[in-house]
C-alpha positions in Angstrom: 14.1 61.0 9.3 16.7 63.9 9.6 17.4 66.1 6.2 21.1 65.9 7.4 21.8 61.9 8.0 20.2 61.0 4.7 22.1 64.0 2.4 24.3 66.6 2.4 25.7 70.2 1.4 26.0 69.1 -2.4 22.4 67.9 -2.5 21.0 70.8 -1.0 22.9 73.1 -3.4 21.8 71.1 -6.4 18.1 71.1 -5.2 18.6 74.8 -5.3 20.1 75.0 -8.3 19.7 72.5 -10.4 16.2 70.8 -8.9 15.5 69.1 -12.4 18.8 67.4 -12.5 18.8 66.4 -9.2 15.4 65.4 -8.7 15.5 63.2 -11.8 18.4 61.7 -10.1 18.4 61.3 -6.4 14.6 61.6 -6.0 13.0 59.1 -3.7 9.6 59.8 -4.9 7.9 57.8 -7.5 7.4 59.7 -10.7 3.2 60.1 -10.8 1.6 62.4 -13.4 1.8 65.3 -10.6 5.2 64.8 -9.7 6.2 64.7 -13.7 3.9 68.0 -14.1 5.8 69.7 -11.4 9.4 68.9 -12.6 8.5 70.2 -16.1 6.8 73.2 -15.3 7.9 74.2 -11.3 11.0 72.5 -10.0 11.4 74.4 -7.3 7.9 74.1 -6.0 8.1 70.1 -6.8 11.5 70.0 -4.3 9.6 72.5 -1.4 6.7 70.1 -1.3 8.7 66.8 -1.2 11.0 68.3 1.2 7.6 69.5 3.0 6.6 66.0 3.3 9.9 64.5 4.7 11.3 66.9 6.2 8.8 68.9 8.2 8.9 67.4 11.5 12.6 67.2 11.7 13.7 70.4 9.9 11.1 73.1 9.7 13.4 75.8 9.1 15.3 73.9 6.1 11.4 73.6 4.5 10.5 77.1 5.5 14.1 78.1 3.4 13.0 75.6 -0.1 9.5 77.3 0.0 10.7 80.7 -0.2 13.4 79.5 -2.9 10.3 78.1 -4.6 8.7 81.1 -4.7 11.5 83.1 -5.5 13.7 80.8 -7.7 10.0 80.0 -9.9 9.2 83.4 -10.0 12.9 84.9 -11.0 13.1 82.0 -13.7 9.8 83.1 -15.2 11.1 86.5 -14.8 14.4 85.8 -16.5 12.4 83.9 -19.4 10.2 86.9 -20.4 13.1 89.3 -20.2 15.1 86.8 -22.7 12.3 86.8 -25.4 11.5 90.3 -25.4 15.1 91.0 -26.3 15.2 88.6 -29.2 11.8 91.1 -30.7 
C-alpha cells in the first residue's frame, strides 16, 4: 500500500502537526493500551511507528522524515513545556 493513493498533503501536515487530532480521527489502527499510551504521552512517535509499519516498503524516505519529526517534534514539545512552567515561577 502506497502512503500517497490512500492519503494526501492535508493528512501528512496534520500528522505533523496535529498527530493527536488526526490520529484520533483518521487512524486505521485499533486503539490497544500501547497505542492509547502513545497518543497521550508521544504523538509523534505513535504516527512514526504506524507509518513504520505501513509505509516502509513503499515509502522509506516519508518514514525516515516522521521519525526524525518524532524525535524532534517530541523533544521540542517537551522542550517548549518546561520553558512554559518555569516562566509562570
Amino acid at each position: 500500500m502506497d502512503f500517497w493513493q490512500q492519503h494526501g498533503w492535508l493528512f501528512l501536515f496534520g500528522c505533523t502537526f496535529f498527530p493527536r487530532i488526526t490520529t484520533l480521527f483518521f487512524s486505521a489502527v485499533s486503539f490497544g493500551f500501547w497505542y492509547i499510551l502513545g497518543w497521550i504521552f508521544a504523538p509523534h512517535l505513535l504516527v512514526a511507528i504506524i507509518a513504520t509499519e505501513m509505509y516502509w516498503d513503499t515509502n522509506p524516505v516519508l518514514v525516515i522524515i516522521a521519525w526524525a519529526v518524532a524525535f524532534g517534534g517530541t523533544g521540542g514539545e517537551a522542550k517548549a513545556a518546561k520553558s512554559r512552567v518555569g516562566r509562570r515561577k
